[in-house]
N, CA, C and O of each residue as an XYZ file, in Angstrom:
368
protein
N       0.845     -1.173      0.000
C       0.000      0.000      0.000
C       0.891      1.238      0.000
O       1.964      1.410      0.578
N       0.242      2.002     -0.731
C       1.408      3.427     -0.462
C       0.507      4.620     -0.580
O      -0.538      4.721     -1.223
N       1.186      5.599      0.252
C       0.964      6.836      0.996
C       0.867      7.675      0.557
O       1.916      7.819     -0.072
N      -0.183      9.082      0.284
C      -0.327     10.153     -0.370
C      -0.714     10.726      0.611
O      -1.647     10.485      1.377
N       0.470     11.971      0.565
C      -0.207     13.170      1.924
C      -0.461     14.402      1.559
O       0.157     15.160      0.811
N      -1.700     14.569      2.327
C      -2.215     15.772      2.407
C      -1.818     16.599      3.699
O      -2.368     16.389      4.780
N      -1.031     17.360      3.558
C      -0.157     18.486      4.606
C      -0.673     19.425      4.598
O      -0.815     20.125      3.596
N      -1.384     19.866      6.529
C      -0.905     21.350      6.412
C      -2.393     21.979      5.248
O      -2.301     22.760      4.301
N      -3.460     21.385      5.709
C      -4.580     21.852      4.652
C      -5.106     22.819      6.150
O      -5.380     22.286      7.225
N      -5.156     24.379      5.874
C      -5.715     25.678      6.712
C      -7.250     25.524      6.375
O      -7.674     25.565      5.220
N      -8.134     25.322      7.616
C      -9.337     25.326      7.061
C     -10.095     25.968      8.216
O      -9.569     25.628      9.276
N     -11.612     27.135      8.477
C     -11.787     27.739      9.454
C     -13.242     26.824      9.516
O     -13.876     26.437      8.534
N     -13.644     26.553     11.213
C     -14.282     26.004     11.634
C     -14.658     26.077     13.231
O     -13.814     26.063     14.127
N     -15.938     26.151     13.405
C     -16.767     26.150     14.503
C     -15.649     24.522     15.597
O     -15.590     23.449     14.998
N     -15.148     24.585     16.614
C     -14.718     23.393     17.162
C     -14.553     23.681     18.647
O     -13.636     24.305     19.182
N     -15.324     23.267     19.058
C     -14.906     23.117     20.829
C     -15.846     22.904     21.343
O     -16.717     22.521     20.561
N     -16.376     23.004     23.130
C     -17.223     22.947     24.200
C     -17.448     24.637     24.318
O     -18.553     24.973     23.892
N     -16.775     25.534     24.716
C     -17.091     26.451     25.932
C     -17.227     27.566     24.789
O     -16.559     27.649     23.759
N     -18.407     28.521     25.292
C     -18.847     29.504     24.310
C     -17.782     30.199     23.764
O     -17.606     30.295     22.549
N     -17.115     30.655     24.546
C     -15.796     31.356     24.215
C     -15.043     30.493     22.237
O     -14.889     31.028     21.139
N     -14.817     29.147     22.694
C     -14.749     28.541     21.339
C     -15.355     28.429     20.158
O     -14.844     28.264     19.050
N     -16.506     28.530     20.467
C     -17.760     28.039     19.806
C     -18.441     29.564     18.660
O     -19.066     29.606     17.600
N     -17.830     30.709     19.704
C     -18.453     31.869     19.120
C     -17.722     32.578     17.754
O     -18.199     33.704     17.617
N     -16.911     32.333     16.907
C     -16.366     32.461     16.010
C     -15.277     30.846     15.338
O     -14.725     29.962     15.992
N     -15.340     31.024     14.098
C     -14.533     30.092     13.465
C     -12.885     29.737     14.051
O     -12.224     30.675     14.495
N     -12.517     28.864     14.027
C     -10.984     29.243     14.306
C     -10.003     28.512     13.314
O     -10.537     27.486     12.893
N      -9.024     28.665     12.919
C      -8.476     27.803     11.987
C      -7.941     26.827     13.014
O      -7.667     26.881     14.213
N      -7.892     25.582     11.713
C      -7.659     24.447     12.105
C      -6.568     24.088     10.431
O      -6.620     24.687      9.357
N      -5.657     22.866     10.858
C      -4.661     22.247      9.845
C      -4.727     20.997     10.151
O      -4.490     20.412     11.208
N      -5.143     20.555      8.916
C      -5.321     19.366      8.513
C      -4.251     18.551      7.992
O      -3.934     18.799      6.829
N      -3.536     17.508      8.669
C      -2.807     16.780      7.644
C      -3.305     15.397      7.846
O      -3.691     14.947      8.925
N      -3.260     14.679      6.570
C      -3.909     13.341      6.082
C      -3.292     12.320      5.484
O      -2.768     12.713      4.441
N      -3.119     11.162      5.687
C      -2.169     10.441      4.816
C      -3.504      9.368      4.343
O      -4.402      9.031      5.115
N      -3.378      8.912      2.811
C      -4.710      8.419      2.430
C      -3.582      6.678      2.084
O      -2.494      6.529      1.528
N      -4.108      6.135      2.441
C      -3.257      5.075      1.832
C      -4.133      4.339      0.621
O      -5.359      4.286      0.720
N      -3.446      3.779     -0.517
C      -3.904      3.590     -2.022
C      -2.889      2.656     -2.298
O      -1.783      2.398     -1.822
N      -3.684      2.175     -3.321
C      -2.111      1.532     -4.537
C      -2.234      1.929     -5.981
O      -3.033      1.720     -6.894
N      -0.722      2.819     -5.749
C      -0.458      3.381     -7.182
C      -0.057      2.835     -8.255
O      -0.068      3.429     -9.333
N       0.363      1.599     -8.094
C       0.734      0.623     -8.820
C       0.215      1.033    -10.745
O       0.901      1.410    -11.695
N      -0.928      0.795    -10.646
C      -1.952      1.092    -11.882
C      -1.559      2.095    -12.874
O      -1.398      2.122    -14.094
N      -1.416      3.321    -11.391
C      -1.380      5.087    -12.181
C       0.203      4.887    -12.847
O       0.596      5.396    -13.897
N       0.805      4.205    -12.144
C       2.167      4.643    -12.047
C       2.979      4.119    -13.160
O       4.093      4.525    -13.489
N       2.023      2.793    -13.922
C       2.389      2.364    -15.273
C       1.551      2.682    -15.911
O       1.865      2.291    -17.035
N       0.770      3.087    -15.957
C      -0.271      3.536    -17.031
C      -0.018      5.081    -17.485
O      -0.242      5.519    -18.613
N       0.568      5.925    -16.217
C       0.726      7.249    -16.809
C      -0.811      8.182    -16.910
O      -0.893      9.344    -17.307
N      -2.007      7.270    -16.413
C      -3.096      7.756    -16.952
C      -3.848      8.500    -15.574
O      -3.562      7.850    -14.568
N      -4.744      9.705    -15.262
C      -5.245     10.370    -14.569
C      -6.146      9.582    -13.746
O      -6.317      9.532    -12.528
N      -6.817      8.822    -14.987
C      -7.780      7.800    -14.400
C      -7.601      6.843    -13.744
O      -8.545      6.234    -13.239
N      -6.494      6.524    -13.612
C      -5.996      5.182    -13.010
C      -5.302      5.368    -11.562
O      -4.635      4.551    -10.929
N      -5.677      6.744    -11.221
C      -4.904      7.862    -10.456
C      -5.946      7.975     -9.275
O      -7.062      8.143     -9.768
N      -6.001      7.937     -7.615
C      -6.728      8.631     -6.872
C      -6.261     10.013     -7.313
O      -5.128     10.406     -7.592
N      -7.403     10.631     -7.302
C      -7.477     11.921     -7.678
C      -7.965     12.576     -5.701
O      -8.971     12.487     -4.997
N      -6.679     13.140     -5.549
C      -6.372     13.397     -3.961
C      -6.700     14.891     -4.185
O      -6.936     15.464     -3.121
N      -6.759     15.477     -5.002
C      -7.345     16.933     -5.404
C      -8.450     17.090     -5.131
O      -8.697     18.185     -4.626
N      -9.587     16.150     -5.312
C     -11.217     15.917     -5.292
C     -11.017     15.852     -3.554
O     -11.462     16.592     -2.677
N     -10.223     14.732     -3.490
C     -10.199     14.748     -1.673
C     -10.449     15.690     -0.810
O     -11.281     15.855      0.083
N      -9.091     16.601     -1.477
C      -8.588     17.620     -0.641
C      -9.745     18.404     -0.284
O     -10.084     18.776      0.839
N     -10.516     18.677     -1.819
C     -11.784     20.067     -2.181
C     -12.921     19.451     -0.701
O     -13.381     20.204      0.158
N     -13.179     17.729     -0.779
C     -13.907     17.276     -0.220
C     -14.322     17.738      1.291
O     -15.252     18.359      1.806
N     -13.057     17.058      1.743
C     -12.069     17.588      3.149
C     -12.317     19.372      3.582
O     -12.584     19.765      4.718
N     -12.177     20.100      2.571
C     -11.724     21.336      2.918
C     -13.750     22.038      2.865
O     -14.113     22.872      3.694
N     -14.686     21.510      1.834
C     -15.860     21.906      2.267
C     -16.653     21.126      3.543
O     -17.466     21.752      4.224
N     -16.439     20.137      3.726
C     -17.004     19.345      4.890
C     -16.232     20.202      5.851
O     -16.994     21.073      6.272
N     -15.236     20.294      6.283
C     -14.925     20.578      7.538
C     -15.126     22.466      7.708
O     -15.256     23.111      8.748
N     -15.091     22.889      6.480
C     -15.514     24.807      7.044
C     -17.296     24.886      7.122
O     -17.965     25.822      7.560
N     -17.707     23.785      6.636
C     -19.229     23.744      7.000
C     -19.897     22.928      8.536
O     -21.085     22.736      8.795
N     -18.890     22.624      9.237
C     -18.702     21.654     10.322
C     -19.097     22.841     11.502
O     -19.073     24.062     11.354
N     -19.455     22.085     12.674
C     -19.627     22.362     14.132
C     -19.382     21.205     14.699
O     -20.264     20.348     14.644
N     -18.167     20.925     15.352
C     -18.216     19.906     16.378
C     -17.353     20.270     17.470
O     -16.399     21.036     17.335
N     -17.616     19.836     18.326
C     -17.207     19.953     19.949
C     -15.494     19.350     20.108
O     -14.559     19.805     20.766
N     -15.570     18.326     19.336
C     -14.484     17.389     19.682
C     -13.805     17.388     18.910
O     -14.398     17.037     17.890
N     -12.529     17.638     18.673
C     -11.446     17.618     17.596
C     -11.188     15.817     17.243
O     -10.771     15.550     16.116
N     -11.380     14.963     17.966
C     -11.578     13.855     17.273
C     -12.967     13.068     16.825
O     -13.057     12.076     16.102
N     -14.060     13.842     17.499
C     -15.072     13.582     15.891
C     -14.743     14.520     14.689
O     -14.939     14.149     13.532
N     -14.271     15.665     14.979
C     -13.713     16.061     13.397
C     -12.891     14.929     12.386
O     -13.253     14.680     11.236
N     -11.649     14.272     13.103
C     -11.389     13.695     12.782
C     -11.822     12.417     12.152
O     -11.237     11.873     11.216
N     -12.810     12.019     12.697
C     -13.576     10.920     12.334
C     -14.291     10.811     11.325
O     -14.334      9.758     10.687
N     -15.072     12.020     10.958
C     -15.586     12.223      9.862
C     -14.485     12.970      8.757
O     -14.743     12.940      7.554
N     -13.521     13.489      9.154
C     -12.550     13.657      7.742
C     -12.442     12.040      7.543
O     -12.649     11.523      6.445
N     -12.136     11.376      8.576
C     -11.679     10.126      7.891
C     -12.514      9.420      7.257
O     -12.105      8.626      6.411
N     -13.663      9.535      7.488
C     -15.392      8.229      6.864
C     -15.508      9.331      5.177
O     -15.743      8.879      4.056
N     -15.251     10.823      5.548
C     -15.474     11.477      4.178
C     -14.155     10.483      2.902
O     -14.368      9.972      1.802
N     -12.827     10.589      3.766
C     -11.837      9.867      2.481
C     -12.496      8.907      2.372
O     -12.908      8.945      1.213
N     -12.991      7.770      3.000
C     -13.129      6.659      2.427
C     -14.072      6.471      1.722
O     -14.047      5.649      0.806
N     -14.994      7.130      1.984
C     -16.134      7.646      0.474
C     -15.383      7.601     -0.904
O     -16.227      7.288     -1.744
N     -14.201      7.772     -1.476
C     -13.414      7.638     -2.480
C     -12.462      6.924     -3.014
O     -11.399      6.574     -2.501
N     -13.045      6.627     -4.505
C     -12.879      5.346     -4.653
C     -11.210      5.265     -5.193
O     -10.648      5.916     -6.074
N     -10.663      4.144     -4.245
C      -9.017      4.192     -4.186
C      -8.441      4.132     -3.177
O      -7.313      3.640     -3.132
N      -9.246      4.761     -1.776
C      -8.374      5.055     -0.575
C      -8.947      3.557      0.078
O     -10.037      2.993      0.173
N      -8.058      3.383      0.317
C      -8.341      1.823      1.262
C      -8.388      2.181      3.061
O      -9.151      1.818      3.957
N      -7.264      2.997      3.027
C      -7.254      3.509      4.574
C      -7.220      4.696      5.256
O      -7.675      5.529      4.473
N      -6.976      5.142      6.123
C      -7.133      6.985      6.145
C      -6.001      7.096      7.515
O      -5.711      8.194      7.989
């Protein structure tokens, strides 16, 4: 299996418990490692044969500035159930 990372993605979002948190966006950075096999893309040369980690990224980056959650690891949880929605990523 091999590794494609997403580093360091700046994204603003509702995240915490105490009003103080809760009352404006705050940035948050995302980094992601999607695991795949490139095997395919990598002799074929072809886009299609390619996780397209760009679609990811867009994915990732509207789910989470449209987000409210309390817990920085249900954020996490659902970045991770959103990658696997796409077809290629085996793991998150």
């Amino acid at each position: 299996m091999d590794a494609l990372l997403i580093e360091d993605l700046l994204v603003r979002c509702i995240l915490g418990i105490s009003a103080e948190e809760r009352r404006e966006k705050q940035d948050v950075i995302v980094s992601i490692t999607l695991y795949t096999d490139t095997r395919r893309a990598g002799q074929s040369d072809r886009f299609e044969d390619a996780l397209d980690y760009r679609a990811v990224k867009k994915a990732v980056y509207a789910m989470v500035e449209a987000s409210d959650f309390q817990l920085v690891e249900a954020l996490a949880e659902a970045i991770a159930e959103l990658c696997l929605q796409h077809s290629g990523v085996h793991s998150v």
